[in-house]
C-alpha positions in Angstrom: 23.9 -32.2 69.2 20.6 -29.9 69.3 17.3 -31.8 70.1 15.5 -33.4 67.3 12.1 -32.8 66.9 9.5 -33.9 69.9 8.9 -37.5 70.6 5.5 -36.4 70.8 5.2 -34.7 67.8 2.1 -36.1 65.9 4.2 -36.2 62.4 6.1 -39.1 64.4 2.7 -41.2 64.3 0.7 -41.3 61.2 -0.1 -39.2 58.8 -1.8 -39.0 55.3 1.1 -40.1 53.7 1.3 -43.5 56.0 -2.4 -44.6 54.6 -1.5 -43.6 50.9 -0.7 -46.7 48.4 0.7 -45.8 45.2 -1.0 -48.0 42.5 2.6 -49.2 41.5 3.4 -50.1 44.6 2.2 -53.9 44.2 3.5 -56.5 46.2 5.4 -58.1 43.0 6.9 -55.1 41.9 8.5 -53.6 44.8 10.0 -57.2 45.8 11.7 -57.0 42.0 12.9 -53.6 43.4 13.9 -54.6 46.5 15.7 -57.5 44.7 17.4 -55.3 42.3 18.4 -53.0 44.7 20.0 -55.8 47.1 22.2 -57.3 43.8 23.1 -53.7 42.8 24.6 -52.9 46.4 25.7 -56.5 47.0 27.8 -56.0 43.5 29.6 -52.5 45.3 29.3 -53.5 49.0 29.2 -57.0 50.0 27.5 -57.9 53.5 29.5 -61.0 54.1 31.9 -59.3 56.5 29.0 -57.2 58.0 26.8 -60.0 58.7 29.7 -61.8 60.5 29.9 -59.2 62.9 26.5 -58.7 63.5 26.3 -62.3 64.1 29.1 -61.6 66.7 27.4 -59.5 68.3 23.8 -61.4 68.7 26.2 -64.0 70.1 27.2 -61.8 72.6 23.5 -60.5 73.2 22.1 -63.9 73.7 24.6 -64.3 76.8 24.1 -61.2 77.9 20.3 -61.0 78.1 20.4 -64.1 79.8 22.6 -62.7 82.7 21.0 -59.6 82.3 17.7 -61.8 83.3 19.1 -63.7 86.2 17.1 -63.2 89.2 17.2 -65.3 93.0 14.7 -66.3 93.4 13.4 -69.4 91.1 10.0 -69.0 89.9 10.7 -65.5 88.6 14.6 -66.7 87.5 12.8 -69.6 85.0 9.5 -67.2 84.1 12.3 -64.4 83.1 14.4 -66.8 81.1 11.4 -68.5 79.4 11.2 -67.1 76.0 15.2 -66.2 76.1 16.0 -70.4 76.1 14.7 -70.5 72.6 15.7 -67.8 69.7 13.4 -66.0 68.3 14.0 -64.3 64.6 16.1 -61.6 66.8 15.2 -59.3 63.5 14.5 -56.1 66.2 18.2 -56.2 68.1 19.6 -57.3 64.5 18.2 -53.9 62.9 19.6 -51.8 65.9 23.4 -53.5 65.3 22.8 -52.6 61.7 21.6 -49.5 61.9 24.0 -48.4 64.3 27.2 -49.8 63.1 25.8 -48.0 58.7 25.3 -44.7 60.6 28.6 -44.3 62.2 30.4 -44.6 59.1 29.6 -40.8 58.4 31.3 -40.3 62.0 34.6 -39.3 61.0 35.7 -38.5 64.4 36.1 -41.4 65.3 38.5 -44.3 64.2 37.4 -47.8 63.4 39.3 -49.1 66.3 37.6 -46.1 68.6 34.0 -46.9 67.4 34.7 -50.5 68.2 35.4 -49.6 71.4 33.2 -47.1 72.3 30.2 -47.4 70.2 29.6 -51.6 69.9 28.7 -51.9 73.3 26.3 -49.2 73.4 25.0 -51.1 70.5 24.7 -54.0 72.3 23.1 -52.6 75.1 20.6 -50.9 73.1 19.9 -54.3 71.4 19.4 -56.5 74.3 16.9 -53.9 75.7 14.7 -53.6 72.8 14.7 -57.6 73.1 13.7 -57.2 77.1 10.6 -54.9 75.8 10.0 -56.9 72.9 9.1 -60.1 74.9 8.2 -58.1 77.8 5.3 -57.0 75.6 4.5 -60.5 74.2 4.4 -62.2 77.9 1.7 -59.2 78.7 -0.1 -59.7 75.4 -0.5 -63.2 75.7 -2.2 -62.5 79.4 -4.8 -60.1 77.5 -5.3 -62.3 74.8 -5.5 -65.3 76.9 -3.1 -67.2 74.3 -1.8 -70.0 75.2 1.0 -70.7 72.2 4.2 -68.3 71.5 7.6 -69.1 69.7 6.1 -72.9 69.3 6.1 -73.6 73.0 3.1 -72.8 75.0 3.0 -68.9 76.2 4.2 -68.6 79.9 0.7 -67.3 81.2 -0.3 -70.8 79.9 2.9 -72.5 81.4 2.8 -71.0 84.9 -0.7 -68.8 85.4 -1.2 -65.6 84.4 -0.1 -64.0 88.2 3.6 -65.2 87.8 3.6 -64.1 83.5 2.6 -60.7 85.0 5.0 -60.3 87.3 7.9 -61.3 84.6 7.0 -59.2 82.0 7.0 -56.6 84.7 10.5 -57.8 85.6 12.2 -57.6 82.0 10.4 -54.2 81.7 12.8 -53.1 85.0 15.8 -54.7 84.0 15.2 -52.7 80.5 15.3 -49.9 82.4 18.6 -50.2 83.7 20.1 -50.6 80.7 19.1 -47.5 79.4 20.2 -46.0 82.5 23.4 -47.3 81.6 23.7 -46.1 78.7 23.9 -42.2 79.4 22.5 -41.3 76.4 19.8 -38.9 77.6 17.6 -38.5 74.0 18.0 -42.3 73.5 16.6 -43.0 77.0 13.8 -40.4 76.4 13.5 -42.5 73.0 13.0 -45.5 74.3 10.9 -44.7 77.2 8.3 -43.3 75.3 8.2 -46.9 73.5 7.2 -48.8 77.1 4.6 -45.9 77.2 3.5 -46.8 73.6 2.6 -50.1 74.2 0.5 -49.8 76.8 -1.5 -47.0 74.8 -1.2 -49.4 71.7 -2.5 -52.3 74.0 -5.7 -50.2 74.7 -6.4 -48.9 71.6 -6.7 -52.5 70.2 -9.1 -53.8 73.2 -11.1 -50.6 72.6 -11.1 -50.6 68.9 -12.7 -53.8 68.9 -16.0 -52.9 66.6 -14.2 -50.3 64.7 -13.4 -49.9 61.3 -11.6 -47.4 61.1 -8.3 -47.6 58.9 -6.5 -44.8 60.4 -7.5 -45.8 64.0 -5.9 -49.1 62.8 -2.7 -47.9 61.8 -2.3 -46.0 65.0 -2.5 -49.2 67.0 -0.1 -50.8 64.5 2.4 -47.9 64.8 2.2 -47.9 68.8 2.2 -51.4 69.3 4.8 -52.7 66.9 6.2 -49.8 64.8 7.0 -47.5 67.8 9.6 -49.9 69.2 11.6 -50.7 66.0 11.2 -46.7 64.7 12.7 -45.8 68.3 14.8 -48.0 68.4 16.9 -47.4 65.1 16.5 -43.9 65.8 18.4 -44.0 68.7 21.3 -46.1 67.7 21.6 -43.6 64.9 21.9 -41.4 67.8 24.3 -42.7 69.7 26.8 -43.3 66.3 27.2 -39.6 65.9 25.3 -39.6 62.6 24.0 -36.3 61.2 20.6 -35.2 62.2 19.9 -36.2 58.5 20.8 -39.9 58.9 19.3 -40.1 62.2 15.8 -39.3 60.4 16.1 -41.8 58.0 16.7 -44.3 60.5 13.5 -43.3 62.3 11.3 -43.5 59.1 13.5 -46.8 58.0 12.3 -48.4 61.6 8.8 -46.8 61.3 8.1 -47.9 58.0 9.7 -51.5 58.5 7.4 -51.8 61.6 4.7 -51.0 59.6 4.6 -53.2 56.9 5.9 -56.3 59.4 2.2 -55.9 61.0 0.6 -56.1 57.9 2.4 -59.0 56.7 1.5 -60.4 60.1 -2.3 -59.6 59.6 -2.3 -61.3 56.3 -0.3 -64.1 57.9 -2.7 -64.5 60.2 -5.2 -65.7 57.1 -3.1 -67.3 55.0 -0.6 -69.5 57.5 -0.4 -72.2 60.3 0.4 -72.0 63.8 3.4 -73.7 63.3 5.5 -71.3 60.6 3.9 -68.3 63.0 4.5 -70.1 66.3 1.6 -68.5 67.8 -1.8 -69.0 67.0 -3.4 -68.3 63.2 -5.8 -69.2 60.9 -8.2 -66.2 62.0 -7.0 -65.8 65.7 -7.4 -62.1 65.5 -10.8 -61.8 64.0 -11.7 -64.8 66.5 -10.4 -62.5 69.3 -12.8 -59.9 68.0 -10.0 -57.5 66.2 -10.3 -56.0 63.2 -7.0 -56.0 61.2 -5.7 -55.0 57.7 -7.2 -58.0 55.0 -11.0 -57.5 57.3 -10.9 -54.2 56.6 -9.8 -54.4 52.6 -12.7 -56.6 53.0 -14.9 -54.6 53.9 -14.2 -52.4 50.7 -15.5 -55.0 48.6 -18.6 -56.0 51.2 -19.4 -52.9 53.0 -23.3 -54.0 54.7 -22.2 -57.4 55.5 -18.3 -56.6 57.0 -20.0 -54.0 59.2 -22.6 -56.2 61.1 -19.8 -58.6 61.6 -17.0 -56.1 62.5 -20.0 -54.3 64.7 -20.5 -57.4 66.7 -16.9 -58.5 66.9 -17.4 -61.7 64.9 -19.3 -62.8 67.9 -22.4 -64.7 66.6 -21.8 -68.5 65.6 -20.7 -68.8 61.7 -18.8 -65.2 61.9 -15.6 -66.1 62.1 -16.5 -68.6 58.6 -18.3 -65.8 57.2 -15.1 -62.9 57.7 -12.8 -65.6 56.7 -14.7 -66.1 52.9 -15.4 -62.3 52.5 -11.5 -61.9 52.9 -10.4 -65.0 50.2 -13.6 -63.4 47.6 -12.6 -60.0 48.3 -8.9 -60.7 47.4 -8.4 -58.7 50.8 -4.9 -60.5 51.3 -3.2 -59.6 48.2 -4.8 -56.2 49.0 -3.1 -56.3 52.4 0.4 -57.6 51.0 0.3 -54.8 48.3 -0.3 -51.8 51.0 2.6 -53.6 53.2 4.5 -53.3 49.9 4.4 -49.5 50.0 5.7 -49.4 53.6 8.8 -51.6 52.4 9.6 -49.2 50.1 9.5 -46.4 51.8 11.2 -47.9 54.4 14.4 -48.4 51.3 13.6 -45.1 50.3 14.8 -43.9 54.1 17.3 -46.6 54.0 19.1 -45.3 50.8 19.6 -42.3 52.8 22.5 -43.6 54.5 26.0 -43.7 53.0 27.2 -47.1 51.2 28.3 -49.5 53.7 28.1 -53.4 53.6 25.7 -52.6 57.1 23.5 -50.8 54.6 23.6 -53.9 52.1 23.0 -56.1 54.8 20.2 -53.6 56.0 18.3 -53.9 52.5 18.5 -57.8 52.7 17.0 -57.8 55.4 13.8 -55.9 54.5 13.7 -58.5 51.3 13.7 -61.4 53.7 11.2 -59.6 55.7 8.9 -59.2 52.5 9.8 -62.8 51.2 8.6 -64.0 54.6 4.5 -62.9 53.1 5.0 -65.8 50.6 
């Protein structure tokens, strides 16, 4: 197959499209959409057999993670296997099965017996690593952030110091690295490496964009420290299904967009829910950390003098975090937040209807409903 365009292409990031919202593109009416559009393909392509096997296969995952984890030595054996004990929502690997096993159905090469064979362990593989980063990347968050809940139990920098949470994010970080070594698929390893370097640049963006309020500087750190990950990571199982360079495009904008709108519904979240339905801390955690996110900055539409000397100063004066808090409720900044996320979900379908019918692809458009229900 001929290379696909740059990694680092700049189109791959955000553009002017990403940061426009279409005025029909409330939060109400693209869930009716989305709704529609899941009963219409449910009607032609039912997921029940798909999600079976995907279910199979995050069986399979959650036993192999765990070896792939297993280390000698204690302390960095139980900080390795801390967040892997209890299941997280899984959604990341579960969108690389999906969008893996929906792409290869265009691979006529292939029989359904060879794919099996050959393509569901690369799957796998693929899945289980974008799990390793995944929580590699919350274990190193949590150390900056100085958190001290994740996933409803405390966060392991809280558990065992931040020295020894270090060292196993570090850890899951290698072991991700062999698997994509294993999986000799040289544009999905250069895929997925540029996602570990994405984080990092994501990570500093946010610590240095503390005072800013600028929205595309905001998207950015949304795209490289969530969006990346999942874009990259359905972009490469594409790959690795033999899928036209067509389908493997949709899958990156599917991931990208998906990526995008879970941050924003995770901002809004962040305003509207407790620490026990996030399992990590809310109710104005990220202002009170000093970052600016999606519902402070439709704020600041609405209260542009006052949101700047409290954005400015990082919510840092006593009575900030109040005063942020009620300019976001007056401002209606919320709804504003879950309509823009509304516009990523459907471009996300948009990509998504790209692919041929398949009950993956069902199964692949209820899950961005469930996603979307989840802002409720």
């Amino acid at each position: 197959m001929p290379k696909l365009i740059s990694i680092e292409d700049e189109n791959r990031i955000i553009t002017s499209n990403d940061l426009n919202m279409n005025t029909g593109d409330s939060y109400a009416s693209t869930l009716e959409f989305i709704s529609e559009q899941t009963r219409q393909q449910q009607a032609h392509q039912p997921s029940s057999s798909a999600m079976k096997t995907i279910d199979n296969d995050l069986n399979t995952i959650a036993n192999d993670v765990l070896s792939t984890v297993k280390c000698d030595h204690p302390v960095l054996d139980t900080a390795a296997k801390y967040f892997f004990k209890t299941t997280g929502k899984r959604f990341r690997p579960m969108l690389v099965l999906l969008v893996g096993r929906a792409a290869s159905t265009e691979n006529k090469e292939l029989s359904e017996e060879d794919k099996e064979q050959r393509l569901v362990t690369k799957y796998r593989k693929l899945a289980e690593t974008t799990e390793l980063i995944h929580v590699a990347s919350l274990i190193h968050d949590d150390i900056i952030d100085d958190a001290d809940m994740r996933r409803g139990v405390p966060s392991l920098n809280a558990s065992m110091g931040n020295k020894v949470a270090v060292l196993a994010g570090d850890f899951l970080l290698g072991r991700a690295s062999l698997n994509l070594a294993r999986l000799g698929h040289i544009e999905a390893v250069e895929a997925i490496s540029t996602v570990i370097e994405h984080l990092a640049h994501g990570e500093i963006l946010q610590m240095a964009g503390k005072g800013k309020y600028d929205f595309d500087y905001y998207m950015k750190t949304i795209f490289f420290k969530t969006s990346s990950l999942i874009a990259y990571s359905c972009l490469s199982s594409a790959l690795m299904s033999g899928a036209s360079v067509k389908t493997i495009e949709a899958a990156f904008k599917f991931g990208k967009h998906i990526g995008i709108a879970y941050q924003l519904t995770d901002d809004s979240l962040d305003f509207t829910q407790t620490q026990n339905f996030l399992g990590k801390p809310s109710g104005g955690a990220d202002i009170k950390l000093g970052l600016t996110t999606g519902p402070v900055l439709f704020a600041l539409k609405t209260y542009p003098d006052a949101m700047k000397q409290l954005i400015e100063r990082k919510f840092s004066h006593e009575g900030d975090i109040e005063k942020t808090i009620e300019y976001v409720q007056k401002s209606n900044a919320v709804s504003m937040t879950k309509d823009f996320a509304a516009s990523h979900f459907r471009k996300a379908v948009d990509a998504l209807m790209e692919f041929e019918p398949s009950p993956f692809r069902t199964a692949m458009m209820q899950m961005v409903e469930k996603i979307m229900v989840r802002n409720n």
